[in-house]
Residue, then its C-alpha position, 0 to 999 in steps of 0.5 A: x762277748x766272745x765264747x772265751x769270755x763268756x767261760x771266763x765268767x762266774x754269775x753273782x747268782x752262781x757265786x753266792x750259792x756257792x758260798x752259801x755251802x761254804x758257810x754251812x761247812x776263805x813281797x819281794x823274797x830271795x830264791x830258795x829250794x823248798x828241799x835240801x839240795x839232792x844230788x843228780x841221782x836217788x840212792x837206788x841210782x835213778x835220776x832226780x827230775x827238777x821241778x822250777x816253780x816261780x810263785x809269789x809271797x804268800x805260797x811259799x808258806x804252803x809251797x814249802x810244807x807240801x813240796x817237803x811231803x812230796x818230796x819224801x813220797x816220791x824221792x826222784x822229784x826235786x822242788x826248787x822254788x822261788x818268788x817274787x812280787x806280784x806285779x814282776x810276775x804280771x810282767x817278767x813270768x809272763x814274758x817267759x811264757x811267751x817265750x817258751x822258757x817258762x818253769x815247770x810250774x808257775x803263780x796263776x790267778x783265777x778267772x780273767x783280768x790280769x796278764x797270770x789269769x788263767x784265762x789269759x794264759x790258757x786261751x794262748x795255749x801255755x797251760x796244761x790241762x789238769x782235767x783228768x786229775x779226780x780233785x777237778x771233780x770236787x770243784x763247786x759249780x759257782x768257783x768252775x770259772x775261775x778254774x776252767x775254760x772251755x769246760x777244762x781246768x787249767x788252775x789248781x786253788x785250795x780255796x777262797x780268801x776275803x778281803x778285809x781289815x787286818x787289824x791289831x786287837x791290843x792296840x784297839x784295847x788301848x784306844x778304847x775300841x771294845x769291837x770292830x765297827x760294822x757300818x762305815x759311820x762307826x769305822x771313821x769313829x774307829x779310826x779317829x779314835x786310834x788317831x787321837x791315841x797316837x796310832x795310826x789308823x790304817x797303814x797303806x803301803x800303796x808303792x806296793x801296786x798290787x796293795x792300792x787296789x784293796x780298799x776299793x775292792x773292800x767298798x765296792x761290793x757295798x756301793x756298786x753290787x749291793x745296788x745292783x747285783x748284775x752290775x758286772x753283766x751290765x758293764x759288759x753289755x756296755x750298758x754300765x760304766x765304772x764312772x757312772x756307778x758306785x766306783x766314784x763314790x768308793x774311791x771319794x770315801x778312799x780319798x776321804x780317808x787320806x783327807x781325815x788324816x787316817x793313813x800314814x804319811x807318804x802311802x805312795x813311799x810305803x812298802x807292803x813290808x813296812x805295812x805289814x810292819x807297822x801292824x804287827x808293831x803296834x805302830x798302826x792300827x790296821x791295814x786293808x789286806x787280803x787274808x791270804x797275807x795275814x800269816x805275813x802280819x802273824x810272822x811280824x807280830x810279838x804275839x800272833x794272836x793280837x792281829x785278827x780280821x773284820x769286814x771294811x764296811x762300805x755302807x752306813x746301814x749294816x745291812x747293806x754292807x757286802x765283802x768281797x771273797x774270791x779263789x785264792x791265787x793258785x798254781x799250773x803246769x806250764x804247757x811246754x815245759x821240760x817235765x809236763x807230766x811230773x808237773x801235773x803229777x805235783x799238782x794231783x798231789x796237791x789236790x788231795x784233800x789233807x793237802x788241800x786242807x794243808x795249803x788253806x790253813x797255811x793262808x788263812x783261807x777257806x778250803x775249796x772241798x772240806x771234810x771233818x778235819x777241815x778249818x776254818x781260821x778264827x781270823x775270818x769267822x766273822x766274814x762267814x754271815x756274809x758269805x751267803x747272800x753278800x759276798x762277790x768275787x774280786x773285782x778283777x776276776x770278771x774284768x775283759x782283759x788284762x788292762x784294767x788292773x794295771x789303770x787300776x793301781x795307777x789311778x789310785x797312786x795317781x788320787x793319792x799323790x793329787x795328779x789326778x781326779x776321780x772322774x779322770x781316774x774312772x775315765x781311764x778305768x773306762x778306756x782300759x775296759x772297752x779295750 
């Protein structure tokens, strides 16, 4: 295990603590300015400096809100914005930074395991350090490495986020589902419910990649870490294995899903639009998502209030049933950037607390620090109780390297489509690991 790695990682111990207090107190789009155009320079004659942040989806709620406010602050600063799906941004931003022409500002996800992880990113020396900004100062103990390497902060997040069921609430009226299901024996009986009402149970808009790996990490905190706490500590003194845990038995029951008929026909052809879509519309009765997308389903919906979430329960005991909730994707200054400094100036911005309130409410997450006008989304009250003592961070996060994801979403389009078993499934996963 190397030094950097070793900073990489947040302990389950550290991370349940953590959450613990918080719980006492969680895509293709179109280029766009988050401003209206200015001219070269301000109505006193100074010169306007241009800021490019290239981001993904579900920023730009946020992005817009606050680059506006900023904008008005401090008016010889212009925000251009623009966004693109999560798996071009793994490739094509991460390209640009190696190249030297990257935005002043980028899309960053916490902790290691993707090619746009902080770690990944800052050990190559393409991102500035935020360490002497005052709002790194409020960073909870338990989330300090998915922000920090090497004791120096690297990503700017507003909080944390869950993943779950976002789920029609009208449409489960109308199948006769009185409340969400709290073990997994009940949430097949929601789901043949809802088929036998005409709905589909569970829209998987699996051509998205990023999306085929949602359901696993919605079971997996209850078949692998409820079993086995240190499990991540173990896989990575290689005294542990994704084909000899509770991954198979988390990716049988994402296969038996498919097998009772509860997702729509052709996952492998669905969009994340068209998921989206189909919940908001009635058409389906939930999907698996992350909660930082829920004002994506909201925006499709006749009613925003119909749509709400619940945990997926991964174990027929209630009480063994875990959730995963981990830092939601955030931002950095780009180390060899034009405007480094008016950059990280953005980013203090953002790191004060009405903003930070800002951003979390915009995507339904919980903020990072909160005061008296924090909120929490009613939409993710429920995934609270857990928080304390069982909830883990996102799979991802505490991975070695940037290969596991990628043979991650493969694999999964792989089963889904029958090209694959799951032990050649969590064979690959394996390799991928040890590199």
């Amino acid at each position: 295990m190397t030094d950097l790695l070793h900073h990489a990682r947040v302990s389950r111990g550290q991370f349940l603590r953590m959450m613990g207090g918080l719980a006492a107190a969680t895509l293709a789009t179109t280029a766009c300015s988050t401003r209206p155009e200015t001219t070269a320079t301000t109505g006193g004659g100074g010169a306007t400096t241009e800021l490019k942040f290239i981001g993904v989806a579900d920023q730009k709620a946020p992005m817009d809100e606050l680059a506006a406010a900023y904008g008005k602050a401090t008016p010889t600063v212009r925000l251009t914005a623009s966004y693109a799906p999560t798996d071009q941004v793994q490739t094509s931003l991460r390209t640009q930074l190696g190249a030297g022409n990257a935005p002043d500002l980028h899309v960053v996800y916490p902790g290691n395991g993707s090619a746009m992880s902080m770690t990944q990113i800052a050990q190559a020396g393409l991102l500035a350090d935020l360490s002497a900004q005052a709002w790194t100062k409020t960073i909870p103990a338990g989330f300090k490495p998915a922000f920090q390497l090497d004791g120096k902060t690297y990503l700017y997040s507003a909080g944390s986020s869950v993943i779950g069921a976002v789920y029609n609430k009208k449409v489960f009226q109308q199948a006769g589902i009185d409340a969400p299901p709290t073990t997994w024996s009940e949430f097949l009986a929601v789901c043949d419910k809802l088929k036998k009402a005409g709905v589909t149970p569970i829209a998987l808009g699996a051509q998205t990649p990023w999306v085929t790996q949602l359901i696993t990490y919605a079971l997996v905190p209850s078949t692998v870490y409820a079993k086995d706490p240190t499990f991540d500590d173990k896989q990575l003194a290689g005294q542990a294995t994704f084909a000899g845990s509770g991954w198979h038995q988390a990716l049988e029951m994402y296969l038996e899903l498919q097998k009772r008929g509860y997702f729509n026909d052709k996952p492998n052809g669905t969009t994340f639009e068209q998921q989206t879509a189909m919940v908001a519309t009635g058409k389906a009765g939930m999907a698996v998502q992350v909660s930082a997308v829920l004002p994506d389903f909201r925006k499709a919906a006749a009613s925003p209030d119909d749509l709400s979430m619940f945990p997926l329960p991964g174990a027929d005991d209630a009480a063994q049933v875990w959730i995963p909730a981990g830092v939601v994707v955030g931002l950095g200054a780009a180390a060899k950037g034009r405007n480094v400094e008016q950059a990280k100036a953005f980013i203090d911005f953002l790191g004060r607390q009405e903003n930070i309130n800002a951003w979390a409410k915009a995507i339904a997450a919980i903020p990072l620090t909160q005061d008296a006008s924090s909120t929490i989304d009613p939409a993710v009250q429920s995934f609270l109780p857990f928080t304390k003592d069982r909830a883990v961070p996102f799979m991802d996060q505490r991975w070695p390297n940037a290969e596991v994801q990628p043979v991650h979403f493969a694999v999964v389009q792989e089963l889904l489509a029958g090209d694959s078993t799951i032990d050649e499934a969590l064979k690959k996963m394996d390799e991928a690991y040890r590199k």
